[in-house]
Structure formats: C-alpha cells, structure tokens
C-alpha positions in Angstrom: -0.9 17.5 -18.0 0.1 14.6 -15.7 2.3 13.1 -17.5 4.3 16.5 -18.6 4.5 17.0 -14.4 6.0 13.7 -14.1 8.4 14.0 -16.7 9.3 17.5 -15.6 9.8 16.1 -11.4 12.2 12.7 -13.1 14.3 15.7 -14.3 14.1 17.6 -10.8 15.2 14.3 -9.1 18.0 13.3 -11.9 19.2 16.9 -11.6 22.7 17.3 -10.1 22.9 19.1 -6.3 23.9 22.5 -7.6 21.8 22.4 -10.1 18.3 21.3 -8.6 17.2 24.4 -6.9 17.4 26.0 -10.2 15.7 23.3 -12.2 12.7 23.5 -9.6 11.8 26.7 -10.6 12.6 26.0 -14.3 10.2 23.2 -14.5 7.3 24.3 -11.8 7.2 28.1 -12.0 8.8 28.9 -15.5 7.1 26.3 -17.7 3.4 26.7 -18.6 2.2 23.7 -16.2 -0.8 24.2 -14.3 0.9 23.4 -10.8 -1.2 24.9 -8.4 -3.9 23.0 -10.5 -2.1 19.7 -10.7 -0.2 20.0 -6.6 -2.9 22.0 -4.9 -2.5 23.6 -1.5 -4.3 21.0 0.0 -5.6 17.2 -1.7 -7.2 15.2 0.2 -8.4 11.3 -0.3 -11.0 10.4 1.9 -11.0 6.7 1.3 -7.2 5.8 2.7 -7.7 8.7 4.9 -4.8 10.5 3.6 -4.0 14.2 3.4 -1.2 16.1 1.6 -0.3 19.9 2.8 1.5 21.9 0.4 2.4 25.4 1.2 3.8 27.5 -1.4 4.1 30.9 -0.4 8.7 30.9 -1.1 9.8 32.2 -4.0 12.3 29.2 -4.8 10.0 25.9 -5.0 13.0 23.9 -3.1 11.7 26.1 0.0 8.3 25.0 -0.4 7.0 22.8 2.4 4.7 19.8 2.4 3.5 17.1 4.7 1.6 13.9 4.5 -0.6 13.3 7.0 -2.0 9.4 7.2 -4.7 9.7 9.7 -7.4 7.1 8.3 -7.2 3.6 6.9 -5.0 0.8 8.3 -4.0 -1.7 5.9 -5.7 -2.5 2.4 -3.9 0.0 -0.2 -3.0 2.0 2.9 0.0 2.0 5.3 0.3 -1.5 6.8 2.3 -0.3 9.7 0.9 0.7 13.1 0.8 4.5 12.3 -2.0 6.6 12.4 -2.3 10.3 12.6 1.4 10.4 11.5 3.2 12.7 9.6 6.0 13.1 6.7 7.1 16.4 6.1 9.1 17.0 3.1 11.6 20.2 3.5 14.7 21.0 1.5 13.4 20.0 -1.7 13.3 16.4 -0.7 11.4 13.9 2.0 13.5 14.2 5.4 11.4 12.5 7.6 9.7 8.5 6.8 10.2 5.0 7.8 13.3 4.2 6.6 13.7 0.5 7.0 13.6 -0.6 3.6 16.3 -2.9 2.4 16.7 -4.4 5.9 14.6 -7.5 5.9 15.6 -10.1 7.6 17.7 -8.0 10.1 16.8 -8.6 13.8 15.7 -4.0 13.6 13.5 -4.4 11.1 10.4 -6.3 12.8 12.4 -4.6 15.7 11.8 -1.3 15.6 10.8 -0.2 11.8 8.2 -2.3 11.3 7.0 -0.8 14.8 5.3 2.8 15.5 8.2 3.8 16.8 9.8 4.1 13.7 7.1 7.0 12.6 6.1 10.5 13.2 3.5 9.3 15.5 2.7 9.1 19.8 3.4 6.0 21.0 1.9 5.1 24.6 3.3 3.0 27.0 5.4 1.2 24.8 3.4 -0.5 22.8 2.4 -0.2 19.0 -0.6 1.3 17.7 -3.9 -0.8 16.8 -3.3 -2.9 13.6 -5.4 -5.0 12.4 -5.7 -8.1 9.6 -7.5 -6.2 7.1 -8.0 -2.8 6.3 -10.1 -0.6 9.1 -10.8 2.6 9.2 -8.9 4.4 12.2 -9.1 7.9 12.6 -11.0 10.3 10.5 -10.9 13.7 9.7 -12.7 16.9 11.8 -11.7 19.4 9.6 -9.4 21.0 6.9 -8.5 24.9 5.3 -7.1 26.0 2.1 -5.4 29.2 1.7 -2.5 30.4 0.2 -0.8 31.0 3.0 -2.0 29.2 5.7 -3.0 25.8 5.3 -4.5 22.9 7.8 -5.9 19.6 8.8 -7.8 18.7 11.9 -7.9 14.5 12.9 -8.9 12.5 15.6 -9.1 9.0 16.7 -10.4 7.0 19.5 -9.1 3.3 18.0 -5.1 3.7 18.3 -5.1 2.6 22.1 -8.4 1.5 24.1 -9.6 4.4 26.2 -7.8 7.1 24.7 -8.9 10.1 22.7 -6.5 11.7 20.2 -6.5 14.9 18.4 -3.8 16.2 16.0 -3.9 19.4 14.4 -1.1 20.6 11.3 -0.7 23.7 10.1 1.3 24.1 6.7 3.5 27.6 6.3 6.1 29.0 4.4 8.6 28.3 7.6 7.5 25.3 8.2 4.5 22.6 10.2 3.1 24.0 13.2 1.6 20.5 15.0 -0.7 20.3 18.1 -1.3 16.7 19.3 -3.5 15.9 22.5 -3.7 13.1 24.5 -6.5 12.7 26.6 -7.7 9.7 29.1 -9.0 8.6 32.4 -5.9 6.9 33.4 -2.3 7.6 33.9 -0.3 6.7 30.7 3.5 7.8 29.3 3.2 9.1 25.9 6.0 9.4 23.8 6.0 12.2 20.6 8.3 10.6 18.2 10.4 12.7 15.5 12.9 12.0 13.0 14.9 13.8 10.0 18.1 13.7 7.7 21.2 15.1 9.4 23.0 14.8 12.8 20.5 15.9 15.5 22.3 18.6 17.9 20.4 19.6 21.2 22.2 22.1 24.2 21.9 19.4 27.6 21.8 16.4 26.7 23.7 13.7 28.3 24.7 10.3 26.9 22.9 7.2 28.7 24.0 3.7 28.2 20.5 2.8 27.1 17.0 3.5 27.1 15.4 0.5 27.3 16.2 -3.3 27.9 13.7 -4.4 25.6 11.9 -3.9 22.5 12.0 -1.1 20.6 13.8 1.4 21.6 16.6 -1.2 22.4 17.7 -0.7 19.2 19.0 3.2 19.8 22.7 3.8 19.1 24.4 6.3 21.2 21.3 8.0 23.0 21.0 10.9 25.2 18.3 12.0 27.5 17.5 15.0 29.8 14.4 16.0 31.6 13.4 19.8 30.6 10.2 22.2 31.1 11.3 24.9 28.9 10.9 25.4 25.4 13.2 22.6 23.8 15.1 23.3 20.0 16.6 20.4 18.3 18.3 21.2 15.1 19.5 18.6 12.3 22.0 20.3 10.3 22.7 18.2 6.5 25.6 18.2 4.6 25.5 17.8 0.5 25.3 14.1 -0.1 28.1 12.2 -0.6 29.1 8.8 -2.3 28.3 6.8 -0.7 25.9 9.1 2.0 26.9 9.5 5.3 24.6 9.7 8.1 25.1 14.1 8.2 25.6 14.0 4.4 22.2 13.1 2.4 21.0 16.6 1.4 20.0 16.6 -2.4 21.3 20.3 -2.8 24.5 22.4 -3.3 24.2 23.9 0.3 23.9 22.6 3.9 20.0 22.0 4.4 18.6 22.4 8.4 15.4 21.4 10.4 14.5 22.9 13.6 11.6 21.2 16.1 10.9 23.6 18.8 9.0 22.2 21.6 7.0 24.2 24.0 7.4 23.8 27.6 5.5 21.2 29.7 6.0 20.2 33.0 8.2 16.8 33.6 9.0 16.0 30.1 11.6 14.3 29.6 13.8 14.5 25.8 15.9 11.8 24.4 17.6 11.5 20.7 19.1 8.1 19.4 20.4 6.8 16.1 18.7 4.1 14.2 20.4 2.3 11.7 19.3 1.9 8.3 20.2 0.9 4.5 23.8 2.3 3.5 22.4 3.6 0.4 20.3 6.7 2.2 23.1 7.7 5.0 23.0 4.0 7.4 21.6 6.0 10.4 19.2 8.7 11.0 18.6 10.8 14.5 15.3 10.4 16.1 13.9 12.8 18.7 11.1 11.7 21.3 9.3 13.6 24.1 8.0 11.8 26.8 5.5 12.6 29.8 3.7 10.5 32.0 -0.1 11.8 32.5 -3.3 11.0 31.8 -3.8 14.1 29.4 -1.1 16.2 27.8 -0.4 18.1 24.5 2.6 18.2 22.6 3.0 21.4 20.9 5.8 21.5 18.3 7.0 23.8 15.5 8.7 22.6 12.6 11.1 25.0 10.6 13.5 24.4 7.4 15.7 26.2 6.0 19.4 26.5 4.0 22.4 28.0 4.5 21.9 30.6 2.5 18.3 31.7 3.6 18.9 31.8 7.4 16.1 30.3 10.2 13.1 32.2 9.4 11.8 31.8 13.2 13.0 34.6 15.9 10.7 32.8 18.7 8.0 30.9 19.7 6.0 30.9 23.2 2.7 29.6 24.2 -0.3 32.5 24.6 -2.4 32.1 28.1 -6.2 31.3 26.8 -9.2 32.4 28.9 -13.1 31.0 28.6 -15.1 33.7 30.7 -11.9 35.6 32.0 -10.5 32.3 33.6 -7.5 30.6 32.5 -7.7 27.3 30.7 -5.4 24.4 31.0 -4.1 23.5 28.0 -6.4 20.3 27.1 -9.4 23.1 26.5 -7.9 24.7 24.3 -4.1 25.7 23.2 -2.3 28.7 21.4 1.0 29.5 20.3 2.6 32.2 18.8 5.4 32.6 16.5 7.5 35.4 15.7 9.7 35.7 12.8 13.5 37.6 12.8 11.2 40.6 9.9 8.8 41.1 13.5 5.8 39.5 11.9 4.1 37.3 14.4 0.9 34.8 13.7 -0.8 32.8 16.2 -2.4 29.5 16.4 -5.0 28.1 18.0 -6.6 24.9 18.7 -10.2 24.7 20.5 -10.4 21.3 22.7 -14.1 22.0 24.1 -17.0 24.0 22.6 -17.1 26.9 24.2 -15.9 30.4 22.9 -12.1 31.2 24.3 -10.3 34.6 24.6 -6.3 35.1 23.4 -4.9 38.2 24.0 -7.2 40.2 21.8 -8.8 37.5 19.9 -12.2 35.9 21.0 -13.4 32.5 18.8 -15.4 29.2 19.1 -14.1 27.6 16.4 -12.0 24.9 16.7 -9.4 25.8 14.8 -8.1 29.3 14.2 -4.8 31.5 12.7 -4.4 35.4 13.0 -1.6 37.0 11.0 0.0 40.2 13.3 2.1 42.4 10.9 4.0 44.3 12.4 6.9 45.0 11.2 9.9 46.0 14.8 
C-alpha cells in the first residue's frame, strides 16, 4: 500500500491552496488506505534514534498534528548538524518549523548560524553548539514512549550534548497541539537558551527592539531583534498568510486561509525572551521569526505548549498554568517533578506531568510514580 500512500500525498502537495484541505480528507479518510496502519500514532526507529508523533484525533487531516523528535544518532544516515533532542512539528497541513538553510551555501549565515544548533528546535548552552562528532555516535536515547489515540508521548534524555549536563525532554502529541517539558540539570551555573522557530511573522505584547544581541557568532546574524525580561506566562503567536509568488516572509501557508501557531511559555523566574529574523532561500519566504528563552542557572525547565490552528477554527487553548506538586505533602521545586494544566475555551482541562526523581508525587487530586503521566478532566463550564 506504500506506494498508493505516496501517490495519494504527491497529489496532496500538487493540490492548489483552496483546494488541499479538501483533498486531505479525500485521499486519507475517504479512500480505502490503511492510514492509521501505514502513519501510526507513534513510529519509532531505534537505530537513528528518531521518533515521529502523530496525533489524529481532528476531523479535517490538515488539523492533524505531528512532530519529529531526533533524540539519538549524530551523523551517519542521521542528522549531521549539532541537534539532538530537537523537534519539528508539522501543523497547518504542512512542516512550519526546520532548518531552513538550504540553498544558502557559500553565504557567510550558512556555517554562521544554520549549520549551527542555533538554527534548530533545540537548547543551546552558553553559546556554543552541541557535541558533534566525525562519525556517527549515539547521543541521547530514549526512556520511554505511549500510544493512544488521543494522547500520545515520548520521553529522552542525554548526558553527551554538553560535558556535565543532564537533559530530559518530554513531548506530548494532541489534537491542539505539542505539550514540551525540557530540563536542564547541572552542578554549575550555565545560560540555557530554548530555541523556537515557525512560518509567519512572530507577534509578542512587550517586546522592545535592541540593536543587537550578540557581537559574535551566531546569533549575530538576527535581523531586527527584540528582547524583554518576563516571569509570567509568555504567548508568542505567528500568524501566516496564503502563500504568495514569490512567498513572502508572513505569506508561505499552503492553504486557502490564514494558518497560526501559538508557544505559550510558563513562568520562570529571570527569563529573559527575545525574537529575531533569520534569512533564508527566496523560494520558502527569505526570512523566518525565531523565538528563544533564556535563563542563567544551573538547573531549570522550560515548559512550553504548542498550539495551531486556522482562521476558521479559532485557538483551541482558553489557558494554561502550572499545578503546584507535592512528595509527602511538601512542595517540590520544579526539577522533581513538573505539571501543567491546560484548559480549552469547551472547559475541558487535561493535565501533564513529568516525574524528575523516583518517588511518588501528589497534583491536586492525583497521586503517581510514574514518570510520565496525563489525566483528562471533562468538564464541560
């Protein structure tokens, strides 16, 4: 049946804008292919280290969302870039957020910055890149993973990307979107920066323009950055336009409609926000908005949400806010263990939690040792 499901995606992708959401659910819900056979919930390949996240719970396959997650293997057949435990969600019936450097060899930004681990969905400490290596080496590897078909996630860690520094990131797949949950954890002092990018023009309330953010190296190469310090829950929104000839940096959305991703970020104390421009081939919109958080410890989390959605369906998320955990009645910071909650506009709420330590913990109602965990709350205000 491969071949019928490759056939039937060439004429999703050769399908005109107004015509694609349509075609979608022509070809992977109306025809007799076996998709949930052929694009399960959740594939993973154990070799590359490699991890694919589908969530199909939408009615309209264009509101499906997936995400890569490339925890594992550097080099070889694998990702030759310093980026491990990164992600590429795909939302909006297309992939919003990769490298996008390609086409720019030989251009001062490429080795610059996206040939760097900047350039990814990754955390980046201090400045510098991520381990790499000659050949291919195994880098992170996988603690965990869940199938379901509403609710799906991965669990990875890695002690190789910087000397001295454990890493944990947890993704959670659902029908509004990625729920993410990366620690940091080390015996020294360190600034780690979360690093996010997507199609569209990247809109934030506070923000102020800075000449620059850096002198040198990477991050040199922003255009027109902005930069705040903020403890409360951050929203940055990228709203895309139907793409144009040629695209434009707001106009690369492969649908009839405008297309918008949201990255809530849940408060932390003195983190700092900034989002940029980096440019990139004419042909997919010559610039795309990143988004990095930044905090300088020796541990921290970085708790983000992820939602999508088009014009015509509305943001699915009402509000997000992080649950106080408790191991023998006691609070617990938030490298033990971490939960969030999310609350949609129809009053259903789920939460999610992510164990750091092995003991049981206690959120609101909800007592587990596991180390990972979601509970669905209907109801329905």
């Amino acid at each position: 049946m491969w071949p019928e499901l490759i056939a039937a995606a060439g004429r999703v992708a050769n399908s005109k804008p107004e015509a694609k959401a349509r075609q979608m659910r022509k070809e992977y819900l109306e025809s007799s292919l076996p998709v949930d056979e052929l694009w399960p919930n959740l594939y993973i390949a154990p070799v590359k280290g490699l991890a694919m996240l589908r969530n199909k719970q939408a009615d309209q396959p264009i509101d499906w969302k997936e995400v890569i997650v490339d925890y594992g293997l550097f080099g070889g057949r694998a990702h030759g870039q310093p980026a491990k435990l990164a992600t590429i969600p795909s939302f909006n019936g297309q992939i919003v957020s990769m490298e996008y450097g390609y086409g720019m060899h030989g251009n001062p930004i490429a080795e610059g910055f996206h040939m760097r681990s900047y350039a990814h969905n990754v955390v980046v400490v201090d400045g510098k890149d991520q381990f790499a290596a000659s050949g291919a080496v195994p880098v992170g590897k996988l603690r965990g993973s869940y199938s379901g078909p509403e609710i799906q996630w991965i669990d990875t860690e890695s002690t190789k990307i910087y000397a001295n520094i454990y890493m944990r990131r947890t993704v959670f797949t659902t029908d509004f979107g990625i729920v993410d949950l990366y620690l940091c954890r080390s015996d020294q002092t360190h600034r780690y920066d979360w690093m996010f990018h997507s199609f569209g023009i990247a809109k934030s309330t506070g923000c102020q323009p800075v000449a620059k953010l850096a002198d040198t190296g990477p991050l040199a190469f922003a255009v027109n950055p902005q930069w705040r310090t903020v403890n409360q829950t951050i929203k940055v929104t990228w709203e895309n336009t139907p793409i144009s000839q040629p695209p434009t940096k707001g106009s690369t959305a492969l649908l009839d409609e405008k297309a918008f991703v949201r990255v809530w970020g849940l408060p932390a104390q003195n983190r700092a926000i900034s989002l940029f421009g980096i440019p990139m081939i004419e042909n997919v919109g010559s610039e795309i908005d990143y988004m990095m958080l930044s905090r300088t410890d020796s541990t921290t989390v970085f708790a983000t949400v992820q939602e999508a959605w088009r014009e015509s369906t509305d943001s699915p998320i009402a509000a997000v806010k992080r649950l106080p955990v408790l191991s023998n009645g006691n609070p617990v910071a938030d490298n033990q263990a971490y939960a969030l909650e999310i609350k949609r506009h129809n009053g259903e709420q789920t939460i999610f939690f992510v164990n750091y330590t092995p003991t049981a913990k206690t959120i609101d109602t909800m007592t587990s040792a596991d180390d990972v965990a979601v509970w669905n709350v209907r109801q329905n205000n």
